[in-house]
DSSP file (Angstrom, degrees, kcal/mol; ACC not computed):
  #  RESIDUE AA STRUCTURE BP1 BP2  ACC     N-H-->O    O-->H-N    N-H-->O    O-->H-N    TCO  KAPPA ALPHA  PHI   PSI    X-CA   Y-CA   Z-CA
    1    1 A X     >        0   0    0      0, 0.0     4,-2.5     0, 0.0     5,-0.1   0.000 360.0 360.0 360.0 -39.2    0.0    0.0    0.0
    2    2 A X  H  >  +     0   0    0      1,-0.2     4,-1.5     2,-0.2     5,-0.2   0.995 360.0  49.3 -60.4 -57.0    2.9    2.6    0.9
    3    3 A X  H  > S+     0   0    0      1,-0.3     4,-2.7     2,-0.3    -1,-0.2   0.830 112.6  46.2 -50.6 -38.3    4.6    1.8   -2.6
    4    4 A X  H  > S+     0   0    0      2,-0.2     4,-1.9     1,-0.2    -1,-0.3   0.999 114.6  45.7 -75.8 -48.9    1.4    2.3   -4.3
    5    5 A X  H >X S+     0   0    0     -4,-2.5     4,-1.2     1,-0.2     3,-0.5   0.906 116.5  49.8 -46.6 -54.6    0.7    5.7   -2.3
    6    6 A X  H >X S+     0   0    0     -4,-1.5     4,-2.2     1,-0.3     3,-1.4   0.923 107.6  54.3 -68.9 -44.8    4.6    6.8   -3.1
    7    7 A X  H 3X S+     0   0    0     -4,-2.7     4,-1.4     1,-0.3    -1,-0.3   0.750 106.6  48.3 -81.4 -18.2    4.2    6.0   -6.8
    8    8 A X  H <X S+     0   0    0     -4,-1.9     4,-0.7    -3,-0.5    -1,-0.3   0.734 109.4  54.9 -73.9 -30.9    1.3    8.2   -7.2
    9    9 A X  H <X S+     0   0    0     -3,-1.4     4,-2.5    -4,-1.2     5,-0.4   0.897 108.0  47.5 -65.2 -45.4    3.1   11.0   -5.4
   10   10 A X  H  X S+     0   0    0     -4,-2.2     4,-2.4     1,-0.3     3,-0.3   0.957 109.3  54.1 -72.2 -55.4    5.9   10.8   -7.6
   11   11 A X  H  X S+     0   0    0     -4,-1.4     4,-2.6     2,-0.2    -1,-0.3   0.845 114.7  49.0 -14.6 -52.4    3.2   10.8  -10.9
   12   12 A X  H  X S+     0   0    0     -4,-0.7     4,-0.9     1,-0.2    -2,-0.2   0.966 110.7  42.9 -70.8 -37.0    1.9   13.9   -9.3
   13   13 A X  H  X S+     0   0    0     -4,-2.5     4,-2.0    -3,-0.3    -2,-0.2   0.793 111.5  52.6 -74.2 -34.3    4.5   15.3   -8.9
   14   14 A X  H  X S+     0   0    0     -4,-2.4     4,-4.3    -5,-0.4     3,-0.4   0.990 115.0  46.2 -50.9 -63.7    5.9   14.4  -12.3
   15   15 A X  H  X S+     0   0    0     -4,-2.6     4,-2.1     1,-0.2    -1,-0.2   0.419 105.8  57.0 -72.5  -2.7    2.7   15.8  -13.8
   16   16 A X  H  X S+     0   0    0     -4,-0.9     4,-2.8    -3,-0.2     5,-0.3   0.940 106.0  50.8 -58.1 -65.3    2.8   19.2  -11.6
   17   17 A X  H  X S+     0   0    0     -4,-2.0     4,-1.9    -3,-0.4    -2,-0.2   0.958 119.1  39.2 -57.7 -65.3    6.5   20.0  -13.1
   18   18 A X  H >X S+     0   0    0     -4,-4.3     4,-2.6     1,-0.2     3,-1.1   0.900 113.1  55.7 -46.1 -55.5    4.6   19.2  -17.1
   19   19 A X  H 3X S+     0   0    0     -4,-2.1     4,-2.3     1,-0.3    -2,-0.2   0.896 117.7  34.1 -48.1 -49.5    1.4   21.1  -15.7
   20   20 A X  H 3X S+     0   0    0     -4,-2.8     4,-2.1     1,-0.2     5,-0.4   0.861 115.8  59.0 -68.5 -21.2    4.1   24.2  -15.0
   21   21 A X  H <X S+     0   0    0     -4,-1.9     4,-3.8    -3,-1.1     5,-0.3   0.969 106.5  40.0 -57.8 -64.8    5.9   23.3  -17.8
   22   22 A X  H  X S+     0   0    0     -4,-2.6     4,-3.3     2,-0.2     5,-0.3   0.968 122.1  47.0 -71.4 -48.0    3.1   23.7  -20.7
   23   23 A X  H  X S+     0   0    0     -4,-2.3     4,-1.6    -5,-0.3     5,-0.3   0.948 113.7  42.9 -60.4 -62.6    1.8   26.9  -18.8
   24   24 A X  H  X S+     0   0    0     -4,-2.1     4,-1.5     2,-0.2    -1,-0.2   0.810 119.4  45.7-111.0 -42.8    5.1   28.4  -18.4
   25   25 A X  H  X S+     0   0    0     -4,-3.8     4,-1.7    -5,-0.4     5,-0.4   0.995 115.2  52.8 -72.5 -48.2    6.1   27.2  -22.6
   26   26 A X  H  X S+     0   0    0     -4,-3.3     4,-1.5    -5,-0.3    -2,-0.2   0.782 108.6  44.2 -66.0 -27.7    2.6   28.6  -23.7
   27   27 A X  H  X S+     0   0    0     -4,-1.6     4,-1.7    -5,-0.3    -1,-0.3   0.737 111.8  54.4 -75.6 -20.9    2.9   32.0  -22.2
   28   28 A X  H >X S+     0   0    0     -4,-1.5     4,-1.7    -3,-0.4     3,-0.7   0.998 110.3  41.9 -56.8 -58.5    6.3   32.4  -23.5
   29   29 A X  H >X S+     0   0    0     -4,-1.7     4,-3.5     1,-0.3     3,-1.7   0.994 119.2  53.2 -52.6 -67.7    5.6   31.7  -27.3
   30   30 A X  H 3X S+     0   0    0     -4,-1.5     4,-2.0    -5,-0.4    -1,-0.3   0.692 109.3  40.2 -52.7 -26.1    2.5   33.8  -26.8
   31   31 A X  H <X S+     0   0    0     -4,-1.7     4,-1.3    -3,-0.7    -1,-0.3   0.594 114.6  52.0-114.6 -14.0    3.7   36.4  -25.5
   32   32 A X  H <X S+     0   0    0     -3,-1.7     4,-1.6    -4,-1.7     5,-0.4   0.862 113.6  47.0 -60.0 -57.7    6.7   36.4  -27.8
   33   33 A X  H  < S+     0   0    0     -4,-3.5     4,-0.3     1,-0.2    -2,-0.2   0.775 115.3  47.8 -63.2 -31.5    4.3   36.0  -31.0
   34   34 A X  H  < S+     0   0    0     -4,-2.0    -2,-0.2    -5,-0.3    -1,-0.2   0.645 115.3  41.6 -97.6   5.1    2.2   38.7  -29.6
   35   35 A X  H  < S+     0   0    0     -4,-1.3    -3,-0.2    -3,-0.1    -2,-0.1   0.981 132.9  14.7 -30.3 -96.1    5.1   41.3  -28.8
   36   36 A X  S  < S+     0   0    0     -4,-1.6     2,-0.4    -5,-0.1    -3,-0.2   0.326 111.5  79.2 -67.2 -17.8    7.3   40.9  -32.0
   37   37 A X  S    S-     0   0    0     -5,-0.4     2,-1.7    -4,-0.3    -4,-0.0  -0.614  84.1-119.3 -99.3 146.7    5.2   39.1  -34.3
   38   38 A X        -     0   0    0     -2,-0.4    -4,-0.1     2,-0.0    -2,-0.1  -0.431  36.0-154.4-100.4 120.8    2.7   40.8  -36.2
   39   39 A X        +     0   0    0     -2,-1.7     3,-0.1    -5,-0.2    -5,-0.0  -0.297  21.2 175.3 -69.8 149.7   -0.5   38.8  -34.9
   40   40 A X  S    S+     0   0    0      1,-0.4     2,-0.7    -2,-0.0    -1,-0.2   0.474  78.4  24.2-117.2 -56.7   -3.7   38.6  -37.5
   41   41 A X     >  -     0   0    0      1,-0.2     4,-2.0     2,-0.1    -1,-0.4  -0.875  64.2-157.3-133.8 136.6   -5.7   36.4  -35.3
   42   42 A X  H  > S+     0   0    0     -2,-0.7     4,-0.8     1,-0.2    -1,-0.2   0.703  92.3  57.3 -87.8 -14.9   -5.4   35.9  -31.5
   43   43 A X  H  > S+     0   0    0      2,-0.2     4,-1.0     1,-0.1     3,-0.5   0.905 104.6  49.2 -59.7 -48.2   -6.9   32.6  -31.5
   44   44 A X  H >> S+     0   0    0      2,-0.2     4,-2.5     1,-0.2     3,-1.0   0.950 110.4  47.4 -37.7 -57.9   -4.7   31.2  -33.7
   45   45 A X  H 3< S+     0   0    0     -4,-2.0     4,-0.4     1,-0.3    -1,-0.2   0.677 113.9  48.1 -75.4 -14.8   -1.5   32.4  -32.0
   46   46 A X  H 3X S+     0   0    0     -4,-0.8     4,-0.6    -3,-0.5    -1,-0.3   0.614 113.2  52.7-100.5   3.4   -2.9   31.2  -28.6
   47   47 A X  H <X S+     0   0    0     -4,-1.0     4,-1.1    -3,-1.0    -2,-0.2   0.755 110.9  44.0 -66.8 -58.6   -3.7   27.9  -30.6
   48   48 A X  H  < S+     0   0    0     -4,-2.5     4,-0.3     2,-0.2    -2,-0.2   0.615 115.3  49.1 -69.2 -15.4   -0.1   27.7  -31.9
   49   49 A X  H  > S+     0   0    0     -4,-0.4     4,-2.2     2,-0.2     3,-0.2   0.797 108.0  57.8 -90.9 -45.6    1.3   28.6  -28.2
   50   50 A X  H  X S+     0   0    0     -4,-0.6     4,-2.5     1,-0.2    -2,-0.2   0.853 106.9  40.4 -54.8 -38.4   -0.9   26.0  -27.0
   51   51 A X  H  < S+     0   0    0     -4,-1.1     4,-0.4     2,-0.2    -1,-0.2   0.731 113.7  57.1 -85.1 -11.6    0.6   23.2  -29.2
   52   52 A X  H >> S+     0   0    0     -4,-0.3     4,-2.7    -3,-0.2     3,-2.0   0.952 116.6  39.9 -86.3 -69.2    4.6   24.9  -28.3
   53   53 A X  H 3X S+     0   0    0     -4,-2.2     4,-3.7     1,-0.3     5,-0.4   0.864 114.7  48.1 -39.6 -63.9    3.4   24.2  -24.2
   54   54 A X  H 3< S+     0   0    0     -4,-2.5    -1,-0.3     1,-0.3    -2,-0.2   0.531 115.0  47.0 -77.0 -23.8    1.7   20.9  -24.9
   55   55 A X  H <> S+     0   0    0     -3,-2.0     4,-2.3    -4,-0.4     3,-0.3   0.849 118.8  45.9-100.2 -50.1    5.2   19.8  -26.9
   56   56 A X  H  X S+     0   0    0     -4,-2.7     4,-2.5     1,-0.3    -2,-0.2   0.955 113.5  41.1 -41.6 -76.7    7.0   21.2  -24.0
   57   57 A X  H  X S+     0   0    0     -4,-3.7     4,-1.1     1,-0.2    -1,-0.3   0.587 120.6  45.8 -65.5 -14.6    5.1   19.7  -20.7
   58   58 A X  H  4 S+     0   0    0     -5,-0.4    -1,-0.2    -3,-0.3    -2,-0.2   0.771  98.1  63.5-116.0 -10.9    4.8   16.4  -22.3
   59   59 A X  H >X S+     0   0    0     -4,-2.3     3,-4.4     2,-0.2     4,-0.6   0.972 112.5  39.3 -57.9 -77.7    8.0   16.0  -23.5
   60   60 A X  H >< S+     0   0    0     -4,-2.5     3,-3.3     1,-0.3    -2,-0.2   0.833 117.7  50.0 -29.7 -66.2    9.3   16.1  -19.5
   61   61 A X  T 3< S+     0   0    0     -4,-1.1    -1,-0.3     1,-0.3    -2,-0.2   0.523 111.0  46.4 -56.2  -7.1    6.4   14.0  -18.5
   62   62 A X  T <4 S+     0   0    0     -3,-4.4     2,-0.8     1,-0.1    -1,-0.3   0.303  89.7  95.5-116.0  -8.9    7.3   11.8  -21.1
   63   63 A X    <<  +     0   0    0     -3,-3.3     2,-0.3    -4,-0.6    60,-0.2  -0.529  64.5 121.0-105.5  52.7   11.3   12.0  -19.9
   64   64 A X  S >  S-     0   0    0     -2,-0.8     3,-0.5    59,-0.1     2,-0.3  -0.975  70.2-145.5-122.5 142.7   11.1    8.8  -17.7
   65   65 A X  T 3  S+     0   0    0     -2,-0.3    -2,-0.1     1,-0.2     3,-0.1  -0.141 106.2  67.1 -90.2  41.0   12.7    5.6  -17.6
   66   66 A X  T 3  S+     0   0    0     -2,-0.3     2,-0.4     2,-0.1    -1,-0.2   0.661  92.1  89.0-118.2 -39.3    9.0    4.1  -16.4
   67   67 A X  S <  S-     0   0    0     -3,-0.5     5,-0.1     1,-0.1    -3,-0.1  -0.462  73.0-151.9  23.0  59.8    8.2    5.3  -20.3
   68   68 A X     >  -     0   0    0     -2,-0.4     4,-0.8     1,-0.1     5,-0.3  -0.377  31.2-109.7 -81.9 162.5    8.9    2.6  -22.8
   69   69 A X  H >>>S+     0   0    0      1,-0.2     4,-2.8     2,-0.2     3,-1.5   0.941 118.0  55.1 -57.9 -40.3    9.9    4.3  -26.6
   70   70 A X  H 3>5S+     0   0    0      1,-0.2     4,-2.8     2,-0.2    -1,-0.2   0.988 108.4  46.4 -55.7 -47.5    6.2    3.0  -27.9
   71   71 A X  H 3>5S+     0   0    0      1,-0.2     4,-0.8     2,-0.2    -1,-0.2   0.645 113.5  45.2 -82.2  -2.7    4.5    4.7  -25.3
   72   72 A X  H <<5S+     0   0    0     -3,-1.5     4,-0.5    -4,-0.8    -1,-0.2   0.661 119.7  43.8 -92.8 -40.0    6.5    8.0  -25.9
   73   73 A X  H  X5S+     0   0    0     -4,-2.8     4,-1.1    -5,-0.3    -2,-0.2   0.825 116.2  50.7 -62.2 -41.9    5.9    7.4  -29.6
   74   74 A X  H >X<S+     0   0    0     -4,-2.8     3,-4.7    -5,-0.5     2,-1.0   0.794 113.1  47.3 -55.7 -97.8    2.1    6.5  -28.5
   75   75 A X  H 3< S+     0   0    0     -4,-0.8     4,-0.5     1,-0.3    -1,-0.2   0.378 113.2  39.1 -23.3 -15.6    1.8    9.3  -26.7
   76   76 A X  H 3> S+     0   0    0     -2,-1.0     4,-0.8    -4,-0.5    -1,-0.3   0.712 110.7  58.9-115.8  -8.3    3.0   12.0  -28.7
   77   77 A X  H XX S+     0   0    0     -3,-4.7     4,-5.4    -4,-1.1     3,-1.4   0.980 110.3  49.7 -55.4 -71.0    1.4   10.6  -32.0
   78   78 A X  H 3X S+     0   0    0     -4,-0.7     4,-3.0     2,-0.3    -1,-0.1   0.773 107.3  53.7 -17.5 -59.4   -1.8   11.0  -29.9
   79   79 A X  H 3> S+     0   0    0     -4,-0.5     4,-1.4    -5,-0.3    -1,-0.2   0.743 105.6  50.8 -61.1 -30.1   -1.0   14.4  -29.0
   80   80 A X  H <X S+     0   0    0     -3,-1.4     4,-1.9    -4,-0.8     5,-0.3   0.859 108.8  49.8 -86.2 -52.4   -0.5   15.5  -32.3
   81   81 A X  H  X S+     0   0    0     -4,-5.4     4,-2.2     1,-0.2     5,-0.3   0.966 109.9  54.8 -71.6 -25.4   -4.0   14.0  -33.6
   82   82 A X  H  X S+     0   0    0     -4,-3.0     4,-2.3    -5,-0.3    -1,-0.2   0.957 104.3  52.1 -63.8 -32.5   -5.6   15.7  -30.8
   83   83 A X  H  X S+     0   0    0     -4,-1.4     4,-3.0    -3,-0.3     5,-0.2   0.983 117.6  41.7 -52.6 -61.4   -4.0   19.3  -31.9
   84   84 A X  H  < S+     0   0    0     -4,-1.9    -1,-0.2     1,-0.2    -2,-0.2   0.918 108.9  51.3 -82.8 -27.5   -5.4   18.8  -35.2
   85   85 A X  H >X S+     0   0    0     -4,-2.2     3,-2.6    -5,-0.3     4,-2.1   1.000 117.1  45.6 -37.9 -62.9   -8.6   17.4  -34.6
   86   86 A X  H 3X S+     0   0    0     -4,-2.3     4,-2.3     1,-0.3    -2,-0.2   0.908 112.7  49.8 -30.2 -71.5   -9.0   20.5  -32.2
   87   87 A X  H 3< S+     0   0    0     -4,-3.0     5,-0.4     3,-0.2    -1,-0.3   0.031 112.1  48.8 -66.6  26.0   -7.6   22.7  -34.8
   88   88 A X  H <4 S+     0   0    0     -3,-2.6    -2,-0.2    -5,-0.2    -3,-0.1   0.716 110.2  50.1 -74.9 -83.2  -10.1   21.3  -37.5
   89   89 A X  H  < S+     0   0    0     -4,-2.1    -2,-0.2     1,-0.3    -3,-0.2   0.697 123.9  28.0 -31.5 -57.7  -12.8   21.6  -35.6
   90   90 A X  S  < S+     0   0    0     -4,-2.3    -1,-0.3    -5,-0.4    -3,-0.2   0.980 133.5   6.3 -73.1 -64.3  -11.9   25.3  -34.7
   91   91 A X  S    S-     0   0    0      1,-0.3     2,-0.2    -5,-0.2    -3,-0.2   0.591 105.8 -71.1-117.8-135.3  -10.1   26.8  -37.3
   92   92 A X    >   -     0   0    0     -5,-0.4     3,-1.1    -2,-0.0    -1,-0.3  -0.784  37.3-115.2-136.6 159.6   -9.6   24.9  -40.6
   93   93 A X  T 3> S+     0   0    0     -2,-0.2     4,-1.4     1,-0.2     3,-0.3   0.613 115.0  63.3 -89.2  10.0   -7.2   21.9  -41.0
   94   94 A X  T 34 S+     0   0    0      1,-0.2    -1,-0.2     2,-0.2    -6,-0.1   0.622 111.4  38.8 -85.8 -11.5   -4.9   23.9  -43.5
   95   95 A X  T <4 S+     0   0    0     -3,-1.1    -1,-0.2    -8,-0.3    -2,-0.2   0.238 111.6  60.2-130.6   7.6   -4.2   26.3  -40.3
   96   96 A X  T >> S+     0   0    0     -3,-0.3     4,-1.3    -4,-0.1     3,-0.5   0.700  94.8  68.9 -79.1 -35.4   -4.1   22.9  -37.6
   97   97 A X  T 3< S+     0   0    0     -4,-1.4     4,-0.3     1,-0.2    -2,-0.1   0.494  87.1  55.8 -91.7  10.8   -1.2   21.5  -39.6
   98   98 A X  T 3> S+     0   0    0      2,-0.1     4,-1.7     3,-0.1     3,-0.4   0.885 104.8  63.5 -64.7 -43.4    1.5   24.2  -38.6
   99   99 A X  H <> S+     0   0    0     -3,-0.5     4,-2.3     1,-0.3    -2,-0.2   0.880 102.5  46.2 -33.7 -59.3    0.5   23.0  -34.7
  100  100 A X  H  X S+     0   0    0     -4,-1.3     4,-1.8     1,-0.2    -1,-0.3   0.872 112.0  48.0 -63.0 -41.1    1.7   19.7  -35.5
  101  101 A X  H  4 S+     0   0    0     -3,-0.4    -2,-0.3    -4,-0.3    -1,-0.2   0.610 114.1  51.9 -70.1 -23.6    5.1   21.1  -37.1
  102  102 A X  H  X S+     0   0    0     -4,-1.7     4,-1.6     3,-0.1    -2,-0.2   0.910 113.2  43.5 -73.3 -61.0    5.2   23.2  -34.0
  103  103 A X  H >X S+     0   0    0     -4,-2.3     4,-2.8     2,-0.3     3,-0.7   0.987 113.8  42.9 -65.0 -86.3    4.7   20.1  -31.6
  104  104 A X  H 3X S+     0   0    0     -4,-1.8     4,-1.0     1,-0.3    -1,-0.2   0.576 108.8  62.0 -51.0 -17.1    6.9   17.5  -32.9
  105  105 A X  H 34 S+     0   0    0      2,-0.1     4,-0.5    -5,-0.1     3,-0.5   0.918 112.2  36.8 -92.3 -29.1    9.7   20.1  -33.5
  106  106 A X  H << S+     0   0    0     -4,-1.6    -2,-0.2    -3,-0.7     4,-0.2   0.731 113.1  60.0 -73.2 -26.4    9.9   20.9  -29.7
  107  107 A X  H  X S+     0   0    0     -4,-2.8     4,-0.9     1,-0.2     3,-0.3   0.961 113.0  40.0 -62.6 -36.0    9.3   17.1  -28.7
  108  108 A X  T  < S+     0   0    0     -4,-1.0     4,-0.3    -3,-0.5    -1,-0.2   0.372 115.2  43.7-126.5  23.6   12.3   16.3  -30.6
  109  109 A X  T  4 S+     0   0    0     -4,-0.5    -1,-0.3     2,-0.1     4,-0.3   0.003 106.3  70.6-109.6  25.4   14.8   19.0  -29.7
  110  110 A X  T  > S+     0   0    0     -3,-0.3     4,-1.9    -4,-0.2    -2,-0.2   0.903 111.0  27.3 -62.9 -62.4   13.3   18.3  -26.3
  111  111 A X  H  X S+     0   0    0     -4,-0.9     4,-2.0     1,-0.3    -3,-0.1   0.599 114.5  64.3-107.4 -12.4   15.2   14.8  -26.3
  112  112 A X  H  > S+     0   0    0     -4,-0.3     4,-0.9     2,-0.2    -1,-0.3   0.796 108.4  41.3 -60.9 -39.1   18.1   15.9  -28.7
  113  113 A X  H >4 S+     0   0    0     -4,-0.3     3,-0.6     2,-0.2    -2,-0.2   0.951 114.8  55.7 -65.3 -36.4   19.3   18.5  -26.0
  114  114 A X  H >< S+     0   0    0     -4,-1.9     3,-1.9     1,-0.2     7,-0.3   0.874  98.7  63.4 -26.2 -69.4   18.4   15.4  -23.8
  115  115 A X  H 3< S+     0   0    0     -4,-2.0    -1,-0.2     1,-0.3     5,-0.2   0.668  93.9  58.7 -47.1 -45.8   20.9   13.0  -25.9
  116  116 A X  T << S+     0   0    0     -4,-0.9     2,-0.5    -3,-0.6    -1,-0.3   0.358  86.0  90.8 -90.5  11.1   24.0   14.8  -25.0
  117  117 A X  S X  S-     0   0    0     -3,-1.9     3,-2.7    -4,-0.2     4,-0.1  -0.925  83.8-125.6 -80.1 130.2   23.7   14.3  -21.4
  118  118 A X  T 3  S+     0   0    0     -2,-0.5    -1,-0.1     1,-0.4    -3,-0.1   0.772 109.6  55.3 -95.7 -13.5   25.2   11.4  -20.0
  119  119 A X  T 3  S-     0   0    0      2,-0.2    -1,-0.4    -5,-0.1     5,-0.2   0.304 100.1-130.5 -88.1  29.0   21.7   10.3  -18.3
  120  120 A X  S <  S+     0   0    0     -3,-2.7     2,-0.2    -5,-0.2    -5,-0.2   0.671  82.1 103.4  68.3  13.6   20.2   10.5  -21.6
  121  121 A X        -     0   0    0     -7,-0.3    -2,-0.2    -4,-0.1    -1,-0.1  -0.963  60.4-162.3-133.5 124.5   17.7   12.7  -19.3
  122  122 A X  S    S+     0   0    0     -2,-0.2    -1,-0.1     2,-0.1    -2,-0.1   0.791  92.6  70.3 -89.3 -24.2   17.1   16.7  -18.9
  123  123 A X              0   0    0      1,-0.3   -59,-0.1   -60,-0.2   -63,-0.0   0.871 360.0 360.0 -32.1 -76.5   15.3   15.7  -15.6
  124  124 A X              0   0    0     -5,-0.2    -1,-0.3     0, 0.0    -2,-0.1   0.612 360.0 360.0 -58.1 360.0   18.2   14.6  -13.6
């Protein structure tokens, strides 16, 4: 019973760090895009800030050896058809499929800065 109670803290905890993670990447982007960029539509850009965060926070949460590579692969495959359903749905898919380009480029210089660390890890 303790182990199960400790592995669930450590899961929360995991998923606190992403939760701050995706908030902390999505205000950045946005606030970056709406600074310097010239914005047309603010849904969009908090749409594209959203998928930058979501690439962000789930890359960490995803930066565990409990993790096997299909289920990091699952899981961000996933993430990425949920963005573009979402952005279908909302928007159009011609303006969902930057999102995705967005997503997958932060996932995988997520785990390329990762790679040159000798725990293969940015957690530790």
């Amino acid at each position: 019973m303790q182990n199960l109670i400790l592995y669930f803290c450590i899961i929360y905890y995991g998923m606190k760090r992403a939760l701050i993670y995706f908030i902390v990447g999505t205000g950045i982007i946005f606030m970056f895009n709406y600074l310097f960029m010239e914005t047309k539509d603010f849904g969009l850009e908090l749409y594209y800030a959203i998928a930058f965060g979501l690439a962000w926070g789930l890359a960490y949460f995803l930066d565990d050896v409990k993790f096997s590579l299909f289920q990091k692969m699952g899981l961000s495959f996933g993430a990425m058809a949920l963005l573009v359903a979402v952005g279908a749905l909302i928007f159009n898919l011609e303006l969902a499929i930057p999102s995705i380009i967005k997503f997958s480029t932060v996932f995988v210089a997520y785990y390329l800065f990762a790679s040159f660390r000798g725990s293969k890890s940015l957690r530790n």
